[in-house]
C-alpha positions as CSV (number, residue, x, y, z in Angstrom):
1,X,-47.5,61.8,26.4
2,X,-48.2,62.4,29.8
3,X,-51.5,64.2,29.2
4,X,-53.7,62.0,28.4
5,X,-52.5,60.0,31.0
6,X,-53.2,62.5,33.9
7,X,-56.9,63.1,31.9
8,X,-57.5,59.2,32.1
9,X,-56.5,59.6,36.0
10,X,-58.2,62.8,37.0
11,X,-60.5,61.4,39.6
12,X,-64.4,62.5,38.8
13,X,-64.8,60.2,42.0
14,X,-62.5,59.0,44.3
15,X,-64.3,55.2,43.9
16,X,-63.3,55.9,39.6
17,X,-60.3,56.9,40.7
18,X,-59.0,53.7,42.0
19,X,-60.8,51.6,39.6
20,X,-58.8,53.1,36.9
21,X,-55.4,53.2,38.9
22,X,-56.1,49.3,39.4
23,X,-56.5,48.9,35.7
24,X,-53.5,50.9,34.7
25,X,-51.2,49.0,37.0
26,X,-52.7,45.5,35.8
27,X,-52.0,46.2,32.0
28,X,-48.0,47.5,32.7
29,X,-47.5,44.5,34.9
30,X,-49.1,42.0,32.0
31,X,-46.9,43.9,29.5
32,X,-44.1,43.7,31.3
33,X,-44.1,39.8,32.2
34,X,-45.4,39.0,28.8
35,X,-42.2,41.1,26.8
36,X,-39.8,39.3,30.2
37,X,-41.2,35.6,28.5
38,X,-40.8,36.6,25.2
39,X,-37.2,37.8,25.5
40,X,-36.7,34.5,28.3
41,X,-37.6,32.6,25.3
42,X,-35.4,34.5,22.5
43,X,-32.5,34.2,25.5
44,X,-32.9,30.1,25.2
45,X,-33.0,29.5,22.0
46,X,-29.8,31.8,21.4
47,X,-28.4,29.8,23.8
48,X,-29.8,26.2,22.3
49,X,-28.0,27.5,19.4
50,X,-24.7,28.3,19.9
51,X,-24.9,24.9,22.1
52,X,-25.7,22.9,18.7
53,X,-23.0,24.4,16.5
54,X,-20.3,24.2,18.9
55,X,-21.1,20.7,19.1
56,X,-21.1,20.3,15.3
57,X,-18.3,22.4,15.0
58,X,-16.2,20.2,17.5
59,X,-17.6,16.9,15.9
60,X,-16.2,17.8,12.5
61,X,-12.5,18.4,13.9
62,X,-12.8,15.4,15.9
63,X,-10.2,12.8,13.9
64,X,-11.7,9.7,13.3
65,X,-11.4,6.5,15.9
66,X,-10.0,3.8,14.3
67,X,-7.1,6.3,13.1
68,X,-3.3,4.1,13.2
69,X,-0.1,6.0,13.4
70,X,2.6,4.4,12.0
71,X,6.4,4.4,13.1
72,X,7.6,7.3,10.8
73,X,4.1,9.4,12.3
74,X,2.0,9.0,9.1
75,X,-1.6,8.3,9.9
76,X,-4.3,7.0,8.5
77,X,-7.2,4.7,8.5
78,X,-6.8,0.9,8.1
79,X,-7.5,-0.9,4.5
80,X,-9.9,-4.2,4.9
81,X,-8.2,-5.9,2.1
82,X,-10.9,-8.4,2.3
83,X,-13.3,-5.8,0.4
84,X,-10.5,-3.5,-1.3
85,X,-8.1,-5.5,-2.6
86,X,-8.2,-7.5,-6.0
87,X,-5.2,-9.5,-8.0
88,X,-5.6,-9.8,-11.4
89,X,-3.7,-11.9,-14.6
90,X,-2.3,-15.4,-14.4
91,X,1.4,-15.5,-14.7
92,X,2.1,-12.1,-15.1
93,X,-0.2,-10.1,-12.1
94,X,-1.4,-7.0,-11.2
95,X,-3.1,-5.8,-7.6
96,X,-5.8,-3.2,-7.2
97,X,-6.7,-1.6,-4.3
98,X,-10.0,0.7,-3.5
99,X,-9.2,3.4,-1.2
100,X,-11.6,5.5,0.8
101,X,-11.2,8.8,2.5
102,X,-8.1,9.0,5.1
103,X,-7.0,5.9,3.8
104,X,-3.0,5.1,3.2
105,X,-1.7,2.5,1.0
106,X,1.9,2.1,1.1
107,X,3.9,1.3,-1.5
108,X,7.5,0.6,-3.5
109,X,8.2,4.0,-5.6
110,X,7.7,3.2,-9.5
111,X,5.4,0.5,-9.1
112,X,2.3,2.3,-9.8
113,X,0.2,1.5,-12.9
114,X,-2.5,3.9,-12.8
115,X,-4.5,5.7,-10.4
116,X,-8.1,7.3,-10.4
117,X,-9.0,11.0,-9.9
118,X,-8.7,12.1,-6.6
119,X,-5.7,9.9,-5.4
120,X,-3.1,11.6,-3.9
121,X,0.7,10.7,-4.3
122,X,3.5,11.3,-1.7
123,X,6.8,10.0,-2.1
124,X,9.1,10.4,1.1
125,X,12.0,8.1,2.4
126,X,9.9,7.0,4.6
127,X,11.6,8.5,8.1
128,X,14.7,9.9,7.1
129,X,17.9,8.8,5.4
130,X,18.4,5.8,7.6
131,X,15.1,4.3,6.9
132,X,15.8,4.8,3.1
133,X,19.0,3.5,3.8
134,X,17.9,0.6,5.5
135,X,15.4,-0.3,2.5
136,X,17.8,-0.3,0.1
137,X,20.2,-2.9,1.8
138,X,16.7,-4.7,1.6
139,X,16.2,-4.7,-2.5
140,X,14.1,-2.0,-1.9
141,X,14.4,1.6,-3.3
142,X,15.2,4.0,-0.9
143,X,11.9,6.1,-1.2
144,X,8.7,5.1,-0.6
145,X,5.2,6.7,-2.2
146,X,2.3,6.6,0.2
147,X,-1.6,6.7,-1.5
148,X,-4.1,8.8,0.0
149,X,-7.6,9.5,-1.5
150,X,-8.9,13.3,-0.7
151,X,-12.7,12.2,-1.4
152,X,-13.3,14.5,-4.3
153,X,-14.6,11.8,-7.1
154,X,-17.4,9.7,-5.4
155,X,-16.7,7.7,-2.5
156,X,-13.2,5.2,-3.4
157,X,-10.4,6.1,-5.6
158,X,-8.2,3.2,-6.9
159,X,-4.6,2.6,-7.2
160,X,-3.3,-0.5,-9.5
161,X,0.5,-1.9,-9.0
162,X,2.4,-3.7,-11.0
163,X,5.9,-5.6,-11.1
164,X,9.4,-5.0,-12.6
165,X,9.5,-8.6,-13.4
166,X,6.6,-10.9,-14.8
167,X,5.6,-11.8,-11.2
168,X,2.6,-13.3,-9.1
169,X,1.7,-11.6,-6.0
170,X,0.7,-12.8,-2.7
171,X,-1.0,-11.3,-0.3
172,X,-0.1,-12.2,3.5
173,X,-1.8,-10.8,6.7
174,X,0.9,-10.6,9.5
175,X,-1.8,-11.2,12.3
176,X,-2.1,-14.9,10.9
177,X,1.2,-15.0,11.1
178,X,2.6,-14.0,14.4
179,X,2.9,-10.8,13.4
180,X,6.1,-10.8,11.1
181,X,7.5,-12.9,7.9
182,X,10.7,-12.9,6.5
183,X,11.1,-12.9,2.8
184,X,13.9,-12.6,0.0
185,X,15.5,-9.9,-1.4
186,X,13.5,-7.0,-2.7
187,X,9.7,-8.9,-2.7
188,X,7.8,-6.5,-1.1
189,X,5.2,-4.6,-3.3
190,X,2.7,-2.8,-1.1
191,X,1.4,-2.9,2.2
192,X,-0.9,-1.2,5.1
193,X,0.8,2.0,6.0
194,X,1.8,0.5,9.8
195,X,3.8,-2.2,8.5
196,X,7.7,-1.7,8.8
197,X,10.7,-3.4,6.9
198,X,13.0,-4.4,8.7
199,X,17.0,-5.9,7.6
200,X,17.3,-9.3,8.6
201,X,20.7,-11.0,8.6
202,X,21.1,-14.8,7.9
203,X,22.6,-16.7,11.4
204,X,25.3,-18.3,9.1
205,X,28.2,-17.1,6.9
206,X,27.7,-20.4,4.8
207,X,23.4,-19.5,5.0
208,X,24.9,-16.2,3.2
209,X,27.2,-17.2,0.7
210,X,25.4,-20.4,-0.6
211,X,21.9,-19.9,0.3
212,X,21.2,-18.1,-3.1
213,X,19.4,-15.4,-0.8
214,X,22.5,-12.7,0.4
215,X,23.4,-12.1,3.4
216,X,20.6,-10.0,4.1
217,X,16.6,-10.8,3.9
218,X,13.5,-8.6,4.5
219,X,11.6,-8.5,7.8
220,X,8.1,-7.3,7.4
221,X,6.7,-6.4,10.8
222,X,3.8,-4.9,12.5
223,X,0.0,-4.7,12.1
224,X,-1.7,-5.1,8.5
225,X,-1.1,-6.6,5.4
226,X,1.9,-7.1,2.5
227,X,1.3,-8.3,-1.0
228,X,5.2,-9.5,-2.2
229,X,5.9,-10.9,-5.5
230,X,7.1,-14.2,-6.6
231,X,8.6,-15.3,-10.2
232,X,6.5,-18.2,-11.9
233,X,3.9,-20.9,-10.3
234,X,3.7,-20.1,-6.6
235,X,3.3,-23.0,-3.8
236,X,2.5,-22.6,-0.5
237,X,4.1,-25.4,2.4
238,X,2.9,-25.5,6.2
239,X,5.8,-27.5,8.0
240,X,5.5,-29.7,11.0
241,X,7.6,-29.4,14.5
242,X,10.5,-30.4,13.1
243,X,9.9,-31.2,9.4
244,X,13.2,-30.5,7.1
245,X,12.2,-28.9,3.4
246,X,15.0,-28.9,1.4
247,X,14.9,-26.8,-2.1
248,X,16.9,-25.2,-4.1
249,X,18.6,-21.7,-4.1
250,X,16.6,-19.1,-4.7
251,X,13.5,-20.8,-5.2
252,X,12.5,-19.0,-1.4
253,X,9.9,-16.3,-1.5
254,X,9.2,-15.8,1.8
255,X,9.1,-17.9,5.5
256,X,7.2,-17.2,8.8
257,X,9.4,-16.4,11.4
258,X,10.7,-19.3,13.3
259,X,11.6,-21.2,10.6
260,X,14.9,-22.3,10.5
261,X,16.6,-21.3,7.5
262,X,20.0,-23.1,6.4
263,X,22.2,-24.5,4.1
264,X,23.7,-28.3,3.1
265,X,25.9,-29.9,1.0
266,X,25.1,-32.1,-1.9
267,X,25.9,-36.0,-1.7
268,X,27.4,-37.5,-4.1
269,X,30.7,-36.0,-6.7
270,X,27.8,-37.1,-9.7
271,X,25.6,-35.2,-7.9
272,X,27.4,-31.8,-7.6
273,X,28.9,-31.9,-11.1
274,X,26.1,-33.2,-13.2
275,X,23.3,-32.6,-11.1
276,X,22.5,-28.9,-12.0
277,X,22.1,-27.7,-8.2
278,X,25.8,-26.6,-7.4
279,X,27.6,-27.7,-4.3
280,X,24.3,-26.7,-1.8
281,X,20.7,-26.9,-0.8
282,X,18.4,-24.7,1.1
283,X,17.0,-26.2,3.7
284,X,13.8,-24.9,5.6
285,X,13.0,-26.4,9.3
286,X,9.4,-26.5,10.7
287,X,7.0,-25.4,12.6
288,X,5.8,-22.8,10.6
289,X,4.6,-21.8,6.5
290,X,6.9,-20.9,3.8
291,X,6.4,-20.1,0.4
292,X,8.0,-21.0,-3.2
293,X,8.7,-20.0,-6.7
294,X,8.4,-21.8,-9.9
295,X,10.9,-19.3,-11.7
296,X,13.6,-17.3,-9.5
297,X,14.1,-14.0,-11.7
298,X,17.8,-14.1,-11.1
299,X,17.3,-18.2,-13.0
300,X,15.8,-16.1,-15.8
301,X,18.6,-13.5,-16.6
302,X,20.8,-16.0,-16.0
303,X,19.4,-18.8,-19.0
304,X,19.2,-15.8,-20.6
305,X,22.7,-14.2,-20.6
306,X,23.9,-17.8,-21.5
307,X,22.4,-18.1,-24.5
308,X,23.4,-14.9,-25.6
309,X,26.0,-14.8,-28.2
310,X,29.3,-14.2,-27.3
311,X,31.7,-13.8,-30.4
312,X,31.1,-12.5,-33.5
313,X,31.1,-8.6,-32.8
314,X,27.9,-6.7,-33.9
315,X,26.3,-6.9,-37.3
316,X,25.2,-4.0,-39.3
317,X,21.3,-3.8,-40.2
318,X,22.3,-1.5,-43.3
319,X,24.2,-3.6,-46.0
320,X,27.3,-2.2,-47.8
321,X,27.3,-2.1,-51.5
322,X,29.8,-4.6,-52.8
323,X,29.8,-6.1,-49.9
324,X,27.5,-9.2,-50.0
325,X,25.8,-10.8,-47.5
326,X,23.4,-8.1,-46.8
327,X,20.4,-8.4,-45.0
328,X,18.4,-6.1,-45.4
329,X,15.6,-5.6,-48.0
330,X,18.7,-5.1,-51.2
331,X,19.9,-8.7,-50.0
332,X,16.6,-10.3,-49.8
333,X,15.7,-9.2,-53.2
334,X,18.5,-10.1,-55.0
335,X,18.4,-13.6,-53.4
336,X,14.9,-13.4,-55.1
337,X,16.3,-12.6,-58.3
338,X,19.0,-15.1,-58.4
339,X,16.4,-18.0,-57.3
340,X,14.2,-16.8,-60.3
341,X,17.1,-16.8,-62.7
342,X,17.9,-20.6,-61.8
343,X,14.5,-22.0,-62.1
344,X,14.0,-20.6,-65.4
């Protein structure tokens, strides 16, 4: 390799000589700068590179902003139940709600109607035994099922809830509301992931054992929204500083908090025998809003036990032959016989 190098150099005049030598170095020193650019350039865009998928790579970690945590450490993105949430029927209701990706809709366990593909269902106590504990002394079951959609059938997933008891529901946002409600036994269907339940005990022994609530009520707290259910035609009241609603026990679905809640007698010996209301009334004492029920559920099972029969024992549905008195399809058509035998 080096021979045609030293022929291209061998001087035939020292003036050729140098021209050539100039030459020579001028072509290594443009090769040289022009492979230093090119692998300058290769360097960069390496560089450019890497820069661009570490910063997609760290983007797509990244959790999301608007994230909430809630007091047991489940997180998850907040519902707008403006958009997402629809009640359907008349006296007898159902709520829907559209989730989206990282999404948590918390709920009571066996309230679920149906839910889409792609909805995920976790059923927990909720943070620990004493949180399940503490539900329960609320009407509420001790485990709780939160709704998550994983994003793998379009862009929602739905989840539909219904009620043990033909019920209406009501949606409340705690923010219009100071932040908290207190409501009867057992009314709390759904809500946003963050809000809590609390046990809230009535200020009076006499509230307790006459108010036709317990002794115990159902604090919902924190930052979202609650749907609750109420039996029959559902009526909303806004008191005045001061203003005195009196109704009757267990007609109460829920009340904001600062409402006085308390009990009084009936006047009148007519009125407590005859009157249909027992010996007391629920009274409600503004400022604030509380809501009412047509039909208290415990009413219902109560009209209905009544009219139960008592006596009697059970009757058989197959007849006995010899018996008589059968009911069944032998009785009915020998009654049919012995009608037609008369006419004729």
């Amino acid at each position: 390799m080096l021979l045609p190098l030293v022929r291209y150099l061998r001087p035939r005049s020292s003036r050729q000589f140098l021209f050539r030598s100039r030459q020579l170095s001028q072509s290594i020193s443009r090769t040289h700068s022009s492979s230093s650019s090119s692998s300058h350039l290769l360097r960069s865009q390496c560089i450019c590179r890497a820069q661009s998928t570490s910063s997609s790579s760290s983007s797509s970690i990244q959790p999301r902003q608007d994230a909430l945590t809630s007091s047991d450490g489940v997180v998850g993105v907040p519902i707008d139940f403006d958009t997402s949430s629809s009640i359907e029927g008349k006296e007898s209701q159902i709520v829907t709600i559209r989730l989206e990706k990282d999404q948590v809709l918390r709920a009571e366990s066996g309230a679920m109607m149906y839910m889409t593909d792609g909805i995920q269902m976790n059923t927990s106590t909720g943070g620990g035994l004493s949180a399940g504990f503490k539900r329960m002394l609320t009407g509420q079951n001790v485990f709780i099922s939160d709704y998550t959609y994983d994003g793998s059938a379009g862009p929602y997933g739905f989840v539909a809830l219904g009620t043990d008891f033909p019920s209406k529901i009501l949606r409340i946002p705690l923010q219009e509301y100071g932040g908290k409600i207190i409501c009867q036994s057992g009314a709390l269907l759904c809500a946003s992931h963050t809000v809590d339940i609390n046990i809230e005990f009535t200020k009076k022994i006499s509230t307790g054992f006459f108010g036709g609530e317990g002794f115990v009520l159902q604090g919902l707290s924190g930052n979202g929204d609650c749907f609750v259910k109420a039996g029959g035609a559902l009526i909303r009241k806004d008191l005045r500083e001061g203003e005195v609603l009196k109704i009757s026990s267990g007609c109460l679905v829920a009340f904001q908090d600062g409402v006085e809640f308390d009990v009084e007698m009936i006047p009148g010996f007519k009125n407590v025998l005859f009157g249909g209301e027992g010996l007391f009334l629920t009274t409600l004492k503004g400022p604030g809003t509380v809501w009412l029920q047509g039909q208290p559920p415990q009413r219902m099972i109560s009209e209905i036990v009544r009219r139960v029969p008592s006596g009697g024992g059970i009757g058989l549905a197959v007849p006995i032959p010899g018996m008589g008195g059968g009911t069944g399809v032998g009785g009915a058509e020998g009654g049919g016989d012995s009608t037609g035998s008369t006419s004729t």
